[in-house]
C-alpha positions in Angstrom: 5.4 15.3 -21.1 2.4 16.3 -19.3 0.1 15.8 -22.6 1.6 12.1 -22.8 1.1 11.6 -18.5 -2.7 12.5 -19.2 -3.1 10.0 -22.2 -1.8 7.3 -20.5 -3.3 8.2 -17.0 -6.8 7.9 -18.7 -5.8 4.8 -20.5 -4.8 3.2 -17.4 -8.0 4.0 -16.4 -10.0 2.3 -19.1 -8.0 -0.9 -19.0 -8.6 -0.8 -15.4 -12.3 -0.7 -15.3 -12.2 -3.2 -18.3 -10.7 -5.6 -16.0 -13.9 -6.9 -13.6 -11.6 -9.2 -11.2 -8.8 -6.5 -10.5 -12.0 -3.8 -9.9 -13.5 -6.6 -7.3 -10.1 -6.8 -5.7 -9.8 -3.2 -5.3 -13.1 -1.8 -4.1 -15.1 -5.1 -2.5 -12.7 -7.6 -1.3 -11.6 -5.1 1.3 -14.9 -4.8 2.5 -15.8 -8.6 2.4 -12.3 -9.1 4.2 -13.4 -6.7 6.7 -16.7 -8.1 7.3 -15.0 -11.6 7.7 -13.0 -10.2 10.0 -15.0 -8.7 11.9 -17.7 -10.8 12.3 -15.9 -14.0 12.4 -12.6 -13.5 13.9 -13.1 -10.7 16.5 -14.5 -11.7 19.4 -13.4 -8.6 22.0 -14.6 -5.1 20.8 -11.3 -3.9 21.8 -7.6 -4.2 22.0 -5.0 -3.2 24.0 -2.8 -1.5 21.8 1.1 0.2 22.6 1.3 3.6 24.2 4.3 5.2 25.6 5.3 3.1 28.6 2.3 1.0 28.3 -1.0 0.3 26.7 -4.4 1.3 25.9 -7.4 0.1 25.0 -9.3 1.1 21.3 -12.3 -0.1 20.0 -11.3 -3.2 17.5 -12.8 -1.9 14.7 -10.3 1.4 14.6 -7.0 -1.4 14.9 -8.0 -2.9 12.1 -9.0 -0.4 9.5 -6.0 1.3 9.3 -4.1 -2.5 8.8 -6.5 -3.6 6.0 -5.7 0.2 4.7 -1.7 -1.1 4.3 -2.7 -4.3 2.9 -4.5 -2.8 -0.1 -1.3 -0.4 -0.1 0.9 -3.8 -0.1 -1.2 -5.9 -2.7 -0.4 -2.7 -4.6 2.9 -2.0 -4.4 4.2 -6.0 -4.6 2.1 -7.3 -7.5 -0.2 -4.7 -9.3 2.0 -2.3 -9.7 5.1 -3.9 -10.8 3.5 -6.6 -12.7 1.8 -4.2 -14.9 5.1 -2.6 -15.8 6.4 -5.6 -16.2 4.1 -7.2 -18.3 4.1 -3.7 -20.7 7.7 -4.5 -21.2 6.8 -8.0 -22.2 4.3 -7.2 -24.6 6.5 -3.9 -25.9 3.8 -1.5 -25.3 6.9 0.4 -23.4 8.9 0.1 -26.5 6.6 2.1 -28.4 5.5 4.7 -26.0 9.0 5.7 -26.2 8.8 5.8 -29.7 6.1 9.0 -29.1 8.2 9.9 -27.2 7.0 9.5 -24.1 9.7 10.0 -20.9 10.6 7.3 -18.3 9.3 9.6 -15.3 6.2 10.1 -17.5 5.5 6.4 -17.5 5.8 5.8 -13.9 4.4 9.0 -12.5 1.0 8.0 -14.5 0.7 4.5 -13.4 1.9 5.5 -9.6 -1.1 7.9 -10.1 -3.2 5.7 -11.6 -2.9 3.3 -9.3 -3.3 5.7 -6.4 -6.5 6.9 -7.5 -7.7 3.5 -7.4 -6.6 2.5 -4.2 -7.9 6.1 -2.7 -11.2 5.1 -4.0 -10.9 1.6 -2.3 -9.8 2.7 0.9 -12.8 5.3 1.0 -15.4 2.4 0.1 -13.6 0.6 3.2 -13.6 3.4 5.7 -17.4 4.5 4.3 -18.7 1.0 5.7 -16.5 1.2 8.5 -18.0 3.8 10.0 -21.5 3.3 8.7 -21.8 -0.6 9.8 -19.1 -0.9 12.8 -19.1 3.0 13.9 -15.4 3.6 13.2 -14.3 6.7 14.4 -11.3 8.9 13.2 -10.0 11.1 15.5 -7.4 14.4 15.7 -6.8 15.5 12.0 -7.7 14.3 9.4 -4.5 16.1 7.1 -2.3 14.0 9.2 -3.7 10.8 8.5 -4.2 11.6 4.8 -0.6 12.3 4.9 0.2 9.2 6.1 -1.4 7.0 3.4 -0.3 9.3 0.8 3.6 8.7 2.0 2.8 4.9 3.1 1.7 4.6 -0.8 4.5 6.7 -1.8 7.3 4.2 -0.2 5.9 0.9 -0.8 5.2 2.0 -4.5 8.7 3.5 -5.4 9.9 0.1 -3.3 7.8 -2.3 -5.4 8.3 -0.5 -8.9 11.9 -0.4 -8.3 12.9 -4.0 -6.8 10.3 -5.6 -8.8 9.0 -3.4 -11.4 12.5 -2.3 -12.8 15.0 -5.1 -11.5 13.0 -8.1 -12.8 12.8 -9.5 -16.3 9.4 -11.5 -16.3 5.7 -10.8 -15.1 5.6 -14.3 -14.3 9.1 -13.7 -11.8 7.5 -10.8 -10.3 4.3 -12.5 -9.9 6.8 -15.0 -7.7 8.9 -12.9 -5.8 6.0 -10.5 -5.2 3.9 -13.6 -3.6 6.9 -14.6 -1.6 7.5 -11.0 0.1 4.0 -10.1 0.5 2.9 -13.0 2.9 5.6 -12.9 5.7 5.5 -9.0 5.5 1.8 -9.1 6.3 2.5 -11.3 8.9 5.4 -9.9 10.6 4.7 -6.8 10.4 1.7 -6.6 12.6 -0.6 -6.4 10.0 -2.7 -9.6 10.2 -1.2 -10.2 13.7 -1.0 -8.1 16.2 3.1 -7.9 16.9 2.8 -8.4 20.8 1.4 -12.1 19.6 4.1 -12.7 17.6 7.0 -14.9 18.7 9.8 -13.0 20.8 12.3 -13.8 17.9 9.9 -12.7 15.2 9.2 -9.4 16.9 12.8 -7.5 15.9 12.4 -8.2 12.3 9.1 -6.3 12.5 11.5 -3.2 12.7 12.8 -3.9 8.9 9.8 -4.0 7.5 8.6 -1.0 5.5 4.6 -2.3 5.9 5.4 -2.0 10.0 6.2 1.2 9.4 3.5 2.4 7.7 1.1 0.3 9.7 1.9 2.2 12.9 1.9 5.2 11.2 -1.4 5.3 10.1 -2.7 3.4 13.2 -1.6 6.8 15.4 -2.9 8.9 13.2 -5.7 7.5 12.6 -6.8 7.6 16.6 -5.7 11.0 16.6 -1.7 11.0 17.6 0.4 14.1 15.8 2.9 13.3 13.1 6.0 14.2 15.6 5.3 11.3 17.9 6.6 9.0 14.5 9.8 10.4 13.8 11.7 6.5 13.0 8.4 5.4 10.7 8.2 8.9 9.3 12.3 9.2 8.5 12.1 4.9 7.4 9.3 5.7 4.6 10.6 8.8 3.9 14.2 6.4 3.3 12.5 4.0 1.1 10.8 6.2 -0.8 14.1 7.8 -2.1 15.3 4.8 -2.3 12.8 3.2 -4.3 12.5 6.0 -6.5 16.4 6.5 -7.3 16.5 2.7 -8.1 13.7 3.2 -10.4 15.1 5.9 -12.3 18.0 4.2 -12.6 17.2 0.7 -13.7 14.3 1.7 -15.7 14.2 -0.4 -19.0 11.8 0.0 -21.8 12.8 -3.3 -23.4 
């Protein structure tokens, strides 16, 4: 198993790096998106952010890194992800992997590893000119943040792999339903608005949403709040993720 998880971890690799759009998408978008942002769309410095009873100000720059963090972790885990494995089906390349043989949990540990590396290396080239251009600032530790994108990535992977990757019979459906969630999650989950702007009837759906979730979670972390004050997002992602991952072994298909 773990000679075939290498071969096809480094072969992930390759194809990645062959690919010049999906490497653009990964490691400079984020940074154009973030310039954009910044630059265009942020007027304050800072926000007034959620705190116990009431609210607090940050500098804007720290609100928004940890969001455009998720939405690299979102693009993931609704289209890149799933649409790979879908389109290796398609083509049979998983039909003759398991001719090797090469195991099911093989397959998807090295393209959830795969793709993790990638988006590690993304999110450093984000926070690298975050703090270098804007003067973003990390503060408490930085285990407990690192924690929190590893599980964010975790959840929304085993949930996109397994309700997309595994349930669906077509790259080109997945492509579909992958576009359709992606937006209005964004949206409503505070990710590209800030919830408190959002309607009052659009606000308690924010609450099903995994990308919430993981958008507050590594928002506290990030400005230096312990893990134990984010029991519900902790024990939500922790739900997905099993979730995800049992519905993944289970509806696997090579064919």
């Amino acid at each position: 198993m773990f000679k075939g998880f290498g071969k096809l971890l480094i072969s992930e690799f390759k194809l990645f790096f062959r690919e010049p759009i999906a490497a653009f998408f990964t490691f400079l978008f984020p940074v154009f998106f973030l310039f954009l942002t910044m630059e265009v769309f942020i007027a304050d410095p800072v926000i007034e952010v959620p705190a116990g009873t009431g609210v607090i100000e940050i500098r804007v720059i720290n609100y928004v890194l940890p969001n455009l963090m998720v939405m690299i972790v979102a693009t993931t885990s609704l289209m890149s992800l799933p649409l790979t494995a879908l389109n290796y089906r398609e083509i049979r390349f998983l039909k003759r992997l398991k001719a090797n043989p090469v195991t099911a949990a093989c397959v998807i540990a090295a393209l959830g590893s795969a793709f993790f590396a990638v988006n590690t290396t993304g999110a450093g080239l984000l926070t690298a000119f975050s703090v270098l251009v804007y003067g973003a600032e990390h503060q408490g530790h930085l285990a407990a943040f690192l924690f929190s994108y590893t599980l964010s990535f975790l959840a929304l992977a085993a949930m996109g792999f397994g309700f997309i990757g595994s349930l669906l019979k077509t790259s080109r459906t997945g492509l579909a339903v992958g576009q359709i969630l992606y937006f209005p999650a964004m949206f409503f989950s505070g990710v590209f608005v800030p919830l408190d702007r959002l309607p009052e009837w659009a606000r308690p759906l924010s609450n099903f949403i995994p990308f919430t979730h993981a958008a507050r979670l590594m928002q506290g972390t990030w400005r230096g709040l312990p893990l134990a004050d984010f029991p519900t997002e902790l024990l939500f992602l922790l739900g997905v993720l099993v979730v995800g991952a049992a519905v993944s072994a289970k509806k696997f298909r090579w064919e």
